[in-house]
C-alpha positions as CSV (number, residue, x, y, z in Angstrom):
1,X,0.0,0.0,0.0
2,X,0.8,3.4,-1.0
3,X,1.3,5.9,1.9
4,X,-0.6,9.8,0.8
5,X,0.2,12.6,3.5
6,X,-2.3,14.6,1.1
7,X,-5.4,13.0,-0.3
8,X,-8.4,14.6,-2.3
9,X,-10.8,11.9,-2.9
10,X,-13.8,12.0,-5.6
11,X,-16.4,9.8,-6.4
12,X,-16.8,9.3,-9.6
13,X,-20.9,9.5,-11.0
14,X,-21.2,5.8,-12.6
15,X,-24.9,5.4,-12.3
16,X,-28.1,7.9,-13.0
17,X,-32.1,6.5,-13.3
18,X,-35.3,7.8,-13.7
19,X,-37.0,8.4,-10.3
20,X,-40.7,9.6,-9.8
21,X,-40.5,10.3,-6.8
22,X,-42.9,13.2,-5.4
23,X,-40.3,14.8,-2.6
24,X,-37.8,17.1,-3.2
25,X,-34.6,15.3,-3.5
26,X,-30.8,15.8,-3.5
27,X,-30.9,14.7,-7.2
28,X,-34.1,16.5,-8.3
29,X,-32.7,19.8,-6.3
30,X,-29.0,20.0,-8.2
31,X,-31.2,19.4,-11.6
32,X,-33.2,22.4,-10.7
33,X,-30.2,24.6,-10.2
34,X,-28.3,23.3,-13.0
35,X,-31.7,24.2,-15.5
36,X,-31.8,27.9,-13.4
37,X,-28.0,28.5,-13.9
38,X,-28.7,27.0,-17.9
39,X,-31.1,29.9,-18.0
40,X,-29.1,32.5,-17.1
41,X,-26.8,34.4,-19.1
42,X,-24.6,35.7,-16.4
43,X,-22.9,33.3,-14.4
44,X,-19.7,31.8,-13.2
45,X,-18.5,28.3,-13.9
46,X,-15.3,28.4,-11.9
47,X,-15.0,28.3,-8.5
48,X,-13.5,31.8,-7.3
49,X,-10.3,31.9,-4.7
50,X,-11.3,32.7,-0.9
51,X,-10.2,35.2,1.2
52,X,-11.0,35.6,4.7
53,X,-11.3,39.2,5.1
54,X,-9.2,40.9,8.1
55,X,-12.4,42.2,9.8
56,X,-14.0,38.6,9.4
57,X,-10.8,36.6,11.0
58,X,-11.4,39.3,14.2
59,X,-14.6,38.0,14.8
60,X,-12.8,34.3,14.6
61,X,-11.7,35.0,18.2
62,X,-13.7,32.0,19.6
63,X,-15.8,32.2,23.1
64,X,-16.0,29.9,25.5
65,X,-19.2,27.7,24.4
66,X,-17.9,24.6,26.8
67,X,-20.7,24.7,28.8
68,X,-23.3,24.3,26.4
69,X,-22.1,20.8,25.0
70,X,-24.4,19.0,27.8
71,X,-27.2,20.5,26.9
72,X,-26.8,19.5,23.2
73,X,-26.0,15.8,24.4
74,X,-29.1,13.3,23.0
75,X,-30.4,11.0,25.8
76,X,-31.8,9.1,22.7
77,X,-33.3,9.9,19.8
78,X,-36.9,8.9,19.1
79,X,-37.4,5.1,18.2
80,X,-34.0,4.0,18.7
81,X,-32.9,0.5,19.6
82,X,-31.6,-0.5,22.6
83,X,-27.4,-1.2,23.0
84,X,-26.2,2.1,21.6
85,X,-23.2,2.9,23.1
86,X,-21.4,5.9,21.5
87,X,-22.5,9.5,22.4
88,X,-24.7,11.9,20.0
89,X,-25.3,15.7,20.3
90,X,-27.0,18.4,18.2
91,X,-27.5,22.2,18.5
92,X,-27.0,25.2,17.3
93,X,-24.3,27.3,16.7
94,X,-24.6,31.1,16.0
95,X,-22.3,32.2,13.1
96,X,-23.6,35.5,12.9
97,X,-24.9,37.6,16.3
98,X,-26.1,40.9,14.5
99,X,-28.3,39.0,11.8
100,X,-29.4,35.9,14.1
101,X,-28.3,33.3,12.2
102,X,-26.8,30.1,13.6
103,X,-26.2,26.6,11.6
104,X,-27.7,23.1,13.2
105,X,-25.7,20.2,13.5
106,X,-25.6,16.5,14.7
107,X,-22.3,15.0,16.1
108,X,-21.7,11.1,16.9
109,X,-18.4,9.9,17.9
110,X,-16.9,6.8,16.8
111,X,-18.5,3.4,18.0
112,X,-15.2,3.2,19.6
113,X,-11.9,5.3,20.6
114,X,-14.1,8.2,19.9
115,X,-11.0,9.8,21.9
116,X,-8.4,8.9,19.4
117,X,-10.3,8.9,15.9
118,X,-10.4,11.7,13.9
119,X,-13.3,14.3,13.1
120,X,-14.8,14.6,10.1
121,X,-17.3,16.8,8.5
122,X,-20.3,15.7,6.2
123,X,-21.6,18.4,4.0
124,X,-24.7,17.5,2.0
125,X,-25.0,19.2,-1.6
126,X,-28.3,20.4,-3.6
127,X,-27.8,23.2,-3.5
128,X,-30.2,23.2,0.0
129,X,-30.4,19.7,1.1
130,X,-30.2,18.5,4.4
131,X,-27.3,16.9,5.7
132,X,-29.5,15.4,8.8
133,X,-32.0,14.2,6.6
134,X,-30.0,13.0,4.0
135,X,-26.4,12.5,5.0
136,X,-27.5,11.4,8.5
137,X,-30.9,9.6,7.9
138,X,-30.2,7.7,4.4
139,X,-26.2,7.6,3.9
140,X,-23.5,7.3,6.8
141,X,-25.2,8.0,10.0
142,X,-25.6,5.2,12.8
143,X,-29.4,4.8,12.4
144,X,-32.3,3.9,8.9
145,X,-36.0,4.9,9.0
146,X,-37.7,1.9,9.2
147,X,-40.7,1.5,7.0
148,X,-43.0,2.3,10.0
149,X,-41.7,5.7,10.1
150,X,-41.2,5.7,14.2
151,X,-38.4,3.4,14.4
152,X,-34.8,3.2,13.6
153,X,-32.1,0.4,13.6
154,X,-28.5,0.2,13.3
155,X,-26.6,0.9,9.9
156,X,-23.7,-1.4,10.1
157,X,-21.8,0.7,7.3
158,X,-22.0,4.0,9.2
159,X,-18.7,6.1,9.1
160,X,-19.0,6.4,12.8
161,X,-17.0,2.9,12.8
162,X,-14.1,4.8,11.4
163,X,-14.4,8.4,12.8
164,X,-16.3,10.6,15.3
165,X,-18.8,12.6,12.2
166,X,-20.5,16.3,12.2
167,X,-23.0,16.5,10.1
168,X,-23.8,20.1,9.3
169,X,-26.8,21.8,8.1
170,X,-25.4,24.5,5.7
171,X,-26.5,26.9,4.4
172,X,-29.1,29.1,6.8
173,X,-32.7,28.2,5.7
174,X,-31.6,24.7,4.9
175,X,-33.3,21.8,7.4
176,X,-33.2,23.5,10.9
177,X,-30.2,26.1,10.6
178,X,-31.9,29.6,10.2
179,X,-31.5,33.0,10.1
180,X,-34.0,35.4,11.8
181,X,-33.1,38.3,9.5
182,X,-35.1,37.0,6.3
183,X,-33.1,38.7,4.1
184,X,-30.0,36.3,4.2
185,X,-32.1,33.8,2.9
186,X,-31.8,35.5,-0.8
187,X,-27.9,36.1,-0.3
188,X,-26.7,32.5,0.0
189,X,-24.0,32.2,-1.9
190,X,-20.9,30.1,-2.1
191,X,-18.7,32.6,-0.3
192,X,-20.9,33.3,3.2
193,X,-21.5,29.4,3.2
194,X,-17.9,29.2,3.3
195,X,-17.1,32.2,6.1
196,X,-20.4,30.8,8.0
197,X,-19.1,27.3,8.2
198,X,-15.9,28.4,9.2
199,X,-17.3,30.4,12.0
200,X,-19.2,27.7,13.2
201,X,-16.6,25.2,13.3
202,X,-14.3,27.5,15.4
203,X,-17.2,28.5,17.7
204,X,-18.1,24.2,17.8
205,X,-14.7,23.3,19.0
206,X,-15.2,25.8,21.7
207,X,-18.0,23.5,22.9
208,X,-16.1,20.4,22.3
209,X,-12.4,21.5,23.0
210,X,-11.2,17.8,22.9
211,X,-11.8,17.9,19.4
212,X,-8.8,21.0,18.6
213,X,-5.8,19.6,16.9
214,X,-7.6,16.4,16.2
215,X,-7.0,15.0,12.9
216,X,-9.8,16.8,10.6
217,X,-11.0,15.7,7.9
218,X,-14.0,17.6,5.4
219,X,-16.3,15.5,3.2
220,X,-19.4,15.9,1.4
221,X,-21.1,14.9,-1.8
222,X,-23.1,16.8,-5.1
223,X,-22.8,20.5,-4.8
224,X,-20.4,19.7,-1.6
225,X,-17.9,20.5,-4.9
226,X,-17.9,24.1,-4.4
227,X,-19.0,23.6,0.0
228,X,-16.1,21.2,0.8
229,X,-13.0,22.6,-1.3
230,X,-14.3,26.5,0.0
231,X,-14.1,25.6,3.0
232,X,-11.3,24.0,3.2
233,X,-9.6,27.3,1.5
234,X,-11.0,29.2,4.1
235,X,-9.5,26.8,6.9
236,X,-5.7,26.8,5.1
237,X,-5.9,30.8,5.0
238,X,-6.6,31.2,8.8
239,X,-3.7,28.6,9.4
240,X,-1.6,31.0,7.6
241,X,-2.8,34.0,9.5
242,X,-3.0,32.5,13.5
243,X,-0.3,30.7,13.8
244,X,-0.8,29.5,17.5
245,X,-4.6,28.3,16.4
246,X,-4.0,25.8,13.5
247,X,-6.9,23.7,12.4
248,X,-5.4,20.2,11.8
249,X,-7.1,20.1,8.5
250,X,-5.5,16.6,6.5
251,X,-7.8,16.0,3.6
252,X,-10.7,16.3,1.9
253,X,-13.2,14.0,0.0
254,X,-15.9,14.9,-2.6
255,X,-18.2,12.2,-3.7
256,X,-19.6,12.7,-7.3
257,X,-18.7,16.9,-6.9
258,X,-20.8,19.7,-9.0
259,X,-17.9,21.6,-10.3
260,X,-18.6,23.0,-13.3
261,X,-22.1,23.8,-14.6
262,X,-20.4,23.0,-18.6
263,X,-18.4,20.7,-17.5
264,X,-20.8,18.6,-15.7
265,X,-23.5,18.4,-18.1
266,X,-21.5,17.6,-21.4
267,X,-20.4,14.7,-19.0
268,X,-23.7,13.4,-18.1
269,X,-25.1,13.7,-21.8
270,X,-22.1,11.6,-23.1
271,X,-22.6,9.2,-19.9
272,X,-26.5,8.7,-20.8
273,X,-25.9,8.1,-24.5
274,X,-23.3,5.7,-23.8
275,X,-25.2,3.7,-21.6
276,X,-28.7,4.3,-23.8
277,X,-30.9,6.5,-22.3
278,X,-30.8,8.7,-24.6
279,X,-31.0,8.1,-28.2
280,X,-28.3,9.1,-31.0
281,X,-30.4,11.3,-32.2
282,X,-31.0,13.6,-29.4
283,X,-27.4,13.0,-28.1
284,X,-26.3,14.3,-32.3
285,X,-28.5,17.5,-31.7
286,X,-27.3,18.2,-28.1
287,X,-23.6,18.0,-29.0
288,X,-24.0,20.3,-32.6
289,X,-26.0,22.6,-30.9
290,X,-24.0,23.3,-27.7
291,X,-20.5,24.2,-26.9
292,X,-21.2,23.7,-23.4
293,X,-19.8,27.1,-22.4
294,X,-21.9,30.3,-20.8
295,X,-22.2,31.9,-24.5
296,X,-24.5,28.8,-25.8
297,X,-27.4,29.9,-27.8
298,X,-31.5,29.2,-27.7
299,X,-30.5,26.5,-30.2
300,X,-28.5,24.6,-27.3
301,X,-31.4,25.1,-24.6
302,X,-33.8,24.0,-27.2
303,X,-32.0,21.0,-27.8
304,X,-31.3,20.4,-24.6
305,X,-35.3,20.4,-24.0
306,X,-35.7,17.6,-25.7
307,X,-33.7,15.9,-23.2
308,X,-35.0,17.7,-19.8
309,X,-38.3,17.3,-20.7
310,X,-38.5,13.6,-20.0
311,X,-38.5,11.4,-17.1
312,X,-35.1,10.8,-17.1
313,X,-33.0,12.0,-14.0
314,X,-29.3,11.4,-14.0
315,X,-28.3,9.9,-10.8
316,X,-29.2,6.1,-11.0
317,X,-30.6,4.5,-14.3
318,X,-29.9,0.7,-12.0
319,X,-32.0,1.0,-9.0
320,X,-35.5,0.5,-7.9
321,X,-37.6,3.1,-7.8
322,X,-40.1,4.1,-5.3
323,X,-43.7,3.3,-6.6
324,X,-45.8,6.5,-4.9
325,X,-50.1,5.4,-5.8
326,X,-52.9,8.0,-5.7
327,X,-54.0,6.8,-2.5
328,X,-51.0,7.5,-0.9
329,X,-49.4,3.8,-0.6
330,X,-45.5,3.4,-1.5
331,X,-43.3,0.5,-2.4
332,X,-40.1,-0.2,-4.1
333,X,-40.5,-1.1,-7.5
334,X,-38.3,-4.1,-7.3
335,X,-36.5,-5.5,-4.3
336,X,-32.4,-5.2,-3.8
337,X,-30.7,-6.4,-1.1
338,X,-29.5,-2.9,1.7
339,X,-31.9,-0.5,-0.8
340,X,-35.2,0.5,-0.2
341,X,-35.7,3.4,-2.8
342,X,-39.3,4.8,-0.4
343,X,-36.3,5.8,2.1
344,X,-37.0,9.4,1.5
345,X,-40.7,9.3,2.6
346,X,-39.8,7.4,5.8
347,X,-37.6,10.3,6.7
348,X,-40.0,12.7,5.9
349,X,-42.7,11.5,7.8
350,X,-40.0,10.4,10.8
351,X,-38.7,13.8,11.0
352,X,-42.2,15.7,10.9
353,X,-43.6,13.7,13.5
354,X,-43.5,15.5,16.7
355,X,-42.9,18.8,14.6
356,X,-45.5,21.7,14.1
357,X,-43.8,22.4,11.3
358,X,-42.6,20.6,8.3
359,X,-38.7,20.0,7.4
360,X,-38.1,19.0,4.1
361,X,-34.7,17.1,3.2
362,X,-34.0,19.7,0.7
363,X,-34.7,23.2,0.8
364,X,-34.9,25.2,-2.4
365,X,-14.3,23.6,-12.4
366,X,-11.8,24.2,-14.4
367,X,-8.8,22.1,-15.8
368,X,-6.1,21.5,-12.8
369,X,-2.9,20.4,-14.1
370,X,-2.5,16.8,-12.6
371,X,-1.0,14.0,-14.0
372,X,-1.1,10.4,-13.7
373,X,1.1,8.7,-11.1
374,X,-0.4,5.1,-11.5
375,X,-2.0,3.2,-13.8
376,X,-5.5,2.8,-13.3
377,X,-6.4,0.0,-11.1
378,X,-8.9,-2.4,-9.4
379,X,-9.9,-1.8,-6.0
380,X,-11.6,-5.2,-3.9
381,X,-14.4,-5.9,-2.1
382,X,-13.5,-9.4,-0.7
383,X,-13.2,-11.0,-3.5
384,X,-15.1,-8.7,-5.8
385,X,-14.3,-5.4,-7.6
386,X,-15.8,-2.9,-5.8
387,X,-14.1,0.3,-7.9
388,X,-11.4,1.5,-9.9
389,X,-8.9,4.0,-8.8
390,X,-6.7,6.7,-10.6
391,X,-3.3,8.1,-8.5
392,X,-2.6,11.5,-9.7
393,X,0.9,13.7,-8.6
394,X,-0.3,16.2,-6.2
395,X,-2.4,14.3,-3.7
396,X,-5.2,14.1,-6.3
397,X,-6.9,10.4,-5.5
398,X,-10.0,9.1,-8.0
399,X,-11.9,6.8,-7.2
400,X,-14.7,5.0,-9.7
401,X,-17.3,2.7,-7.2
402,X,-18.8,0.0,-8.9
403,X,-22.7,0.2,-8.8
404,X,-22.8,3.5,-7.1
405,X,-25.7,6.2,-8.0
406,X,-24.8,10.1,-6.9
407,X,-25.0,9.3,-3.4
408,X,-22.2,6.6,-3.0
409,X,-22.9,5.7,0.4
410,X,-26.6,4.9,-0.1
411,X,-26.5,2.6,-2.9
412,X,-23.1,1.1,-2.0
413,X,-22.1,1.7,2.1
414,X,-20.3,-1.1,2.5
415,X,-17.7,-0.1,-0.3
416,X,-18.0,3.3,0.8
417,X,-16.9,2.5,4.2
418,X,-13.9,0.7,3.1
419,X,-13.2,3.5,0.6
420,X,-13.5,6.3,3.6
421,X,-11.5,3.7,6.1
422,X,-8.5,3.6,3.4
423,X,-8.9,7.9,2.9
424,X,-8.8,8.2,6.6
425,X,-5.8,6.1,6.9
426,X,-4.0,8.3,4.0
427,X,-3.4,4.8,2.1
428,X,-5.1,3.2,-1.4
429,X,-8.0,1.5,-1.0
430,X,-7.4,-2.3,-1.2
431,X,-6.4,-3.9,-4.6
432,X,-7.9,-7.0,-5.9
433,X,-5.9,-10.3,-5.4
434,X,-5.6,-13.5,-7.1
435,X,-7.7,-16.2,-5.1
């Protein structure tokens, strides 16, 4: 194995399907801000450099916030089984005291040597989706929604086997992090999320001080590709500046990251026409019509129509879908073992149930110059493939997981655990042997 003091990890999209799903999802949410971004002339595509401005880093100062941590701490949380033994907390956090607004998160420490393992960070994408709901609920938290909507058992894959995780509801306005000044709510953008996150996180390890100069580690998934590498910026620049308060930031990971709005889509036409959901046809009059670039005509958005204007979602053409009937009855459309594709209504109706109001899960790149530094290769799952990966110079790690839709650790949790247990550990994941 391969030893990486610097590791970027991506998941790369393999999968996309067509979902009819009635509740806003992760999926459904990025498509609607790729269509509004498609619409606009005026935007973007690269993600800017961050700054921390000087008067922001004065505000950085940190207060002591130790004594709330027990009052965050979860006895339980509703319907859960019996024999948990690692601690949970959630809260808020106010990252701005003038406007009112504070960020909601939920912390679990590692199933064991929560005092030794390091932190990381899970940053759901959308833009707007709830990393409680979705990150916590359906991916890499402890505990699945049972089909009863009350109850909740044990997700053997969770990431809390391999490090204590914070999942963080970012931006304001999305799941239960707000803002009482309801004009920040139309001046979301990628720069405050980045400041606001990084306020929070110095003001939460205030209230868990254990955790400063623990190994940190930031990861997140979809739109995550502007959240988690923003962030991280943010967190290098104040190392440079304050010296005696370094975040021990190591790496970060990005699971099937929205980089580019031009990038991304001429990707996913060419990955739907390859694998026949769309026809040659429409593919032919997509790519002759569009230079996928912010100066595309009507006669790209037209042809692009023809393709947005059917069922076809492109996250997951492999898995069941969730059957939703007039009357209100759900049920997977097939059955696959460690998927049940009505997931998302579960969590809806388990997170609404004592609530007077409702929480939805989802709330409305250029070229780098890396080069190869390994052949591609396979990566195991006993004696299975379970991936490819790509070793670029520069820390740059890809990795391709087999059978994976846009959120890896949903459709495939046990390969994403191994994949996050190697990235925590700075090595390869593991290659496939001869038997």
């Amino acid at each position: 194995k391969k030893e990486m003091k610097n590791i970027s990890i991506c998941f790369l999209l393999l999968v996309c399907v067509a979902s009819p799903q009635a509740n806003a999802s992760q999926e459904a949410r990025l498509r609607e801000f790729i269509l509004s971004r498609r619409s606009s002339s005026a935007f973007s595509a690269h993600v800017p450099a961050f700054r921390i401005s000087r008067s922001l880093r004065a505000e950085y100062s940190g207060t002591d916030q130790s004594t709330l941590k027990a009052a965050d701490k979860i006895t339980a949380l509703p319907g859960q089984p019996e024999g948990v033994g690692f601690n949970q907390y959630s809260g808020y956090v106010t990252v701005d005291e003038k406007n009112g607004r504070a960020l909601f998160y939920y912390f679990v420490e590692a199933t064991n040597d929560a005092a030794t393992k390091p932190l990381l960070l899970w940053l759901n994408g959308g833009p707007g989706c709830s990393s409680l709901g979705y990150g916590a609920m359906i991916e890499l938290g402890p505990f699945r929604i049972n089909s009863d909507n009350k109850t909740l058992s044990r997700n053997e894959n969770a990431w809390n086997n391999e490090a204590n995780v914070l999942f963080l509801e970012s931006p304001a306005g999305v799941g239960f992090s707000y803002s009482n000044t309801s004009a920040d709510y139309n001046k979301s953008g990628d720069q405050r999320t980045a400041d606001d996150a990084f306020v929070f996180f110095i003001n939460w390890m205030e209230r868990f001080p254990e955790y400063k100069g623990r190994a940190f580690y930031i990861s997140g998934e979809s739109y995550a590709g502007h959240y988690v590498p923003q962030l991280a910026t943010v967190i290098l620049n104040h190392n440079i500046n304050n010296k005696s308060n370094i975040i021990n930031l190591k790496a970060i990971l990005v699971g099937n990251a929205y980089l580019d709005d031009n990038k991304n889509t001429k990707g996913q036409i060419d990955y739907l026409w390859s694998h026949g959901v769309i026809s040659d046809e429409v593919w032919s009059n997509i790519t002759r019509s569009c230079k996928f670039s912010p100066s595309d005509s009507n006669a790209c958005s037209d042809a692009m129509a023809s393709y947005d204007s059917g069922y076809i979602s492109g996250y997951n053409i492999y898995a069941p879908v969730c059957i939703n009937e007039p009357n209100g009855n759900y049920y997977p459309s097939s059955y696959v073992p460690g998927i049940d594709p009505c997931s998302n209504y579960y969590i809806h109706a388990y997170l609404n149930n004592p609530m007077s109001f409702a929480l939805e899960r989802c709330s409305s790149v250029h070229d780098a110059d890396h080069k190869m530094a390994s052949e591609t290769r396979t990566a195991g799952v006993a004696i299975q493939v379970g991936g490819y990966v790509q070793q670029y110079t520069g820390g740059l790690v890809l990795v391709s997981v087999r059978g994976a839709g846009h959120q890896v650790p949903y459709f495939q949790p046990e390969r994403a655990l191994i994949l996050v247990s190697s990235f925590l550990k700075g090595t390869l994941p593991p290659y496939v042997t001869e038997q």
